[in-house]
C-alpha positions as CSV (number, residue, x, y, z in Angstrom):
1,X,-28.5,4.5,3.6
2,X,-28.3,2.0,1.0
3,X,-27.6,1.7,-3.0
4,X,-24.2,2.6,-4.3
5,X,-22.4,4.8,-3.5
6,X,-20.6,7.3,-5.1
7,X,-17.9,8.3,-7.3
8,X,-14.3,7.7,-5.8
9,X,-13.0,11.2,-4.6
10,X,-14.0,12.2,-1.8
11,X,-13.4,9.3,0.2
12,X,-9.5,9.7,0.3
13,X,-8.3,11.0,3.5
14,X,-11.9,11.5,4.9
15,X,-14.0,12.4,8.0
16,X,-17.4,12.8,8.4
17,X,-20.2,9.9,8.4
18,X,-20.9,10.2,4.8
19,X,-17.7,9.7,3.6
20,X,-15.2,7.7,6.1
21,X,-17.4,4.2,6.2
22,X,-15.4,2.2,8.9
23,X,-13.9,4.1,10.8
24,X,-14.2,2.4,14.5
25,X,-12.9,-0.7,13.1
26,X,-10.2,0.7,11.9
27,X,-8.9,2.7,15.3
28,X,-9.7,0.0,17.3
29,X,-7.6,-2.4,14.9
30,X,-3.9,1.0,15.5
31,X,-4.7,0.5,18.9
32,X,-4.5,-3.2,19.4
33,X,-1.5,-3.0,16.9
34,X,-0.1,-0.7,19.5
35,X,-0.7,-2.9,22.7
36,X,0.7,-5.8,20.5
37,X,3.8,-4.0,19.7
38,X,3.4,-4.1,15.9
39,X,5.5,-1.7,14.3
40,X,2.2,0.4,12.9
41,X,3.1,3.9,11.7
42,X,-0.4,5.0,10.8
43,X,-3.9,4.7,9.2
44,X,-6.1,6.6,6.3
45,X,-9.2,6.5,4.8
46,X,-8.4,5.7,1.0
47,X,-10.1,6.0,-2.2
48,X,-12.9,3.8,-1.8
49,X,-15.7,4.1,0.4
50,X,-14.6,1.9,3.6
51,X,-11.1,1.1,2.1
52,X,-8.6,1.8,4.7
53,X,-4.9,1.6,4.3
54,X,-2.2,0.8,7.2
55,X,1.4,1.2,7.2
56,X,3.6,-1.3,9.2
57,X,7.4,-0.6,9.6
58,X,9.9,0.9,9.5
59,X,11.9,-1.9,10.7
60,X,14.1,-4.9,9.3
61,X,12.0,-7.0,6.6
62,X,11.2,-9.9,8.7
63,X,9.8,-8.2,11.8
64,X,8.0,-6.1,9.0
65,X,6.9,-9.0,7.3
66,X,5.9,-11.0,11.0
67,X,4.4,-7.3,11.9
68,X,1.9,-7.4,8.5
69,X,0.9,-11.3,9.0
70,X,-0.2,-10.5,13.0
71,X,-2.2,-6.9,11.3
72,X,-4.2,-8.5,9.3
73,X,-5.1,-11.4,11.5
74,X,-6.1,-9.0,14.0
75,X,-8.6,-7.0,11.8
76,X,-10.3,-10.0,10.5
77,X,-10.5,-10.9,13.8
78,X,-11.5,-7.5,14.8
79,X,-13.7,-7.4,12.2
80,X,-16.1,-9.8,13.5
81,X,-17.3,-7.7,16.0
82,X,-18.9,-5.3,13.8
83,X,-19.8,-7.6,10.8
84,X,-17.2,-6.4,8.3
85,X,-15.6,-9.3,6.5
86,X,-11.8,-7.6,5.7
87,X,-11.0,-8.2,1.8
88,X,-7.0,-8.0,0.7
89,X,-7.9,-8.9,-3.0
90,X,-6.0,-6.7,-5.2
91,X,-9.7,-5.3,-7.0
92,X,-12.4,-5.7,-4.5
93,X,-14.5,-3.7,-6.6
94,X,-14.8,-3.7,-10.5
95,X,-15.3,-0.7,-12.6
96,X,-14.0,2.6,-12.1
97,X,-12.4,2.1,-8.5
98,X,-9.2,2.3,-7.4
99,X,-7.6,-1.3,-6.0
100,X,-6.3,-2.6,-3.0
101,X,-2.2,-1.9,-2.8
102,X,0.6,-2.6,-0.4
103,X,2.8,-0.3,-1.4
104,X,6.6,-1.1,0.3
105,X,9.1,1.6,1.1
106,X,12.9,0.6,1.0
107,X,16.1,1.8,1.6
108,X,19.5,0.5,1.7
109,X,22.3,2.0,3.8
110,X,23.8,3.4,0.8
111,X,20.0,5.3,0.1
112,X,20.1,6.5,3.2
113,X,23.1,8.3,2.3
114,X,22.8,9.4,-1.2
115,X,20.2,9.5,-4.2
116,X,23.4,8.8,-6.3
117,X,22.9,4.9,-6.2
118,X,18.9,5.4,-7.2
119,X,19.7,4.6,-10.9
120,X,21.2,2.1,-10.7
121,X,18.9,0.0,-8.5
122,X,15.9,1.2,-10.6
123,X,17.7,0.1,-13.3
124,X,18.2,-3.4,-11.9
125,X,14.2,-3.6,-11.0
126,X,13.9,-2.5,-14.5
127,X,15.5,-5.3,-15.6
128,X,13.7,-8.2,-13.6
129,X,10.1,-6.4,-13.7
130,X,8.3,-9.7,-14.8
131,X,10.0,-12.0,-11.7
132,X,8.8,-9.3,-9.4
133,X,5.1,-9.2,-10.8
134,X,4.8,-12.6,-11.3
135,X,5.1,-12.5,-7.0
136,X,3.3,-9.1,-6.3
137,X,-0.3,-10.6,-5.9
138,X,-3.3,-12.3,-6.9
139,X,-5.2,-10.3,-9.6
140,X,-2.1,-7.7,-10.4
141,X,-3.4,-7.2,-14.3
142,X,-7.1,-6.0,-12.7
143,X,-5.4,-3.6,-10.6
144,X,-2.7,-1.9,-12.0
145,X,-4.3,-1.5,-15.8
146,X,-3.0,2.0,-15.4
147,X,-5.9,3.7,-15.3
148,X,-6.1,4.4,-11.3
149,X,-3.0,6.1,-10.0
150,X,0.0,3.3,-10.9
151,X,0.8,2.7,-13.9
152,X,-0.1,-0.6,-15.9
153,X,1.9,-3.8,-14.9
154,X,3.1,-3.9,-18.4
155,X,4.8,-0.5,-17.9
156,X,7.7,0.6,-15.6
157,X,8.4,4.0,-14.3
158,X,9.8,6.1,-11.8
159,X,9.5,9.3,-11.0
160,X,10.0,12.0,-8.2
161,X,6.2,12.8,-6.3
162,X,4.8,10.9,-9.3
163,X,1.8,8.8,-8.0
164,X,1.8,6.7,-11.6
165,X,5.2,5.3,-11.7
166,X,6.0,2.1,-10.4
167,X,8.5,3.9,-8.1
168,X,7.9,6.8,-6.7
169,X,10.2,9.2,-5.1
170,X,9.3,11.4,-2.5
171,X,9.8,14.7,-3.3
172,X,11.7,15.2,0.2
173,X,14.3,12.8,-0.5
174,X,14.8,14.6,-4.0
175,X,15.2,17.3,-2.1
176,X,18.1,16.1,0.5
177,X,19.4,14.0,-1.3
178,X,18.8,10.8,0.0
179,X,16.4,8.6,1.6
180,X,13.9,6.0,0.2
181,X,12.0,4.5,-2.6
182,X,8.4,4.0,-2.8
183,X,7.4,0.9,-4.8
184,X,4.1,0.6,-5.9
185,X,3.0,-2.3,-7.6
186,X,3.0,-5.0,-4.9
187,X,-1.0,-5.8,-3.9
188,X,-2.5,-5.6,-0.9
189,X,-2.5,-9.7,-0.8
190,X,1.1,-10.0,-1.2
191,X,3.5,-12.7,0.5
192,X,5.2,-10.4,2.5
193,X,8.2,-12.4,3.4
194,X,8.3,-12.9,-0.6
195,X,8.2,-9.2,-1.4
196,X,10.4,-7.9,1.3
C-alpha cells in the first residue's frame, strides 16, 4: 500500500479491503454507542477513502445533540487504539473530494402529518439562509462550492430525492405525504446544540 489513492467512487457504501479503509474502528465505535445508550441509527462507508458517516437520533434535539458530543468523543478516543486521528473539518482533503457533512433530518408534528406545511418552512429557511450558514461550520465555502453533491452555500434549493439541494426530500415522504426534511448544509464540525 501507499501513494494516493484513487478517484472518489467507489468508496461509497463499500466492502472489501481495498476500498472500505477503517472499517474496525468504525464498528467498534456502533457498538460502544450501543452499550452507552447513544441514540445511533447506523454507519456507512462514504465517499472518501476511510471517511465514515454516523447517524445519531431520532430523538428530541438535546439528547440528539448530548448523543453527537458523547459520539465523537468516543471515536477519538477509540481512535487511539488503532492510530487514526478522527478529523470533523468540513474539507479534510482538497481537490476533487467530497467534504465532511452532518446532514440533520427534522420534522415537526405538523410534518409528521402532512407535506402541506413543507413550503412554507422552506420558505422561512429561505429567508434566513445567511444566519444559518454563518453557524453551520468551520470551512462551509470549501465544502459546499457546489461541485460535490450540495449545492454551493450561496445557493438554496430543495428538492424531492435531489442530492444537490440544500433540502432534500425523501422520495418516500413525497410519496405519503408526510414525513421529514433532510438538510444538508450543516458541516460535520457543527455546534450541535446551535444547529438543532
Amino acid at each position: 500500500l501507499g501513494g494516493f489513492p484513487e478517484p472518489q467512487g467507489k468508496y461509497y457504501s463499500s466492502v472489501g479491503a481495498d476500498r472500505a479503509f477503517g472499517r474496525q474502528l468504525v464498528e467498534k465505535h456502533l457498538d460502544a454507542c450501543l452499550q452507552a445508550g447513544i441514540l445511533i441509527a447506523g454507519i456507512n462507508a462514504e465517499v472518501m477513502p476511510g471517511q465514515w458517516e454516523y447517524q445519531i437520533g431520532t430523538g428530541d434535539p438535546l439528547k440528539v445533540a448530548d448523543d453527537l458530543v458523547v459520539a465523537r468523543w468516543l471515536l477519538s478516543h477509540l481512535g487511539e487504539e488503532y492510530g487514526v486521528s478522527v478529523s470533523l473539518e468540513a474539507k479534510p482533503q482538497k481537490g476533487d473530494w467530497n467534504g465532511a457533512g452532518a446532514p440533520t433530518n427534522f420534522s415537526t408534528k405538523a410534518m409528521r402529518e402532512s407535506t402541506a406545511v413543507f413550503d412554507e418552512i422552506i420558505d422561512k429557511m429561505r429567508a434566513h439562509q445567511q444566519d444559518h450558514i454563518a453557524v453551520y461550520g468551520a470551512g462551509i465555502e470549501e465544502r459546499l462550492t457546489g461541485k460535490h453533491e450540495t449545492c454551493s452555500y450561496r445557493e438554496f434549493r430543495a428538492g424531492v430525492s435531489d442530492r444537490g439541494a440544500s433540502i432534500r426530500l425523501p422520495l418516500q415522504v413525497a410519496r405519503d405525504g408526510k414525513g421529514y426534511m433532510e438538510y444538508r448544509r450543516p458541516c460535520a464540525n457543527i455546534d450541535p446544540y446551535v444547529v438543532l
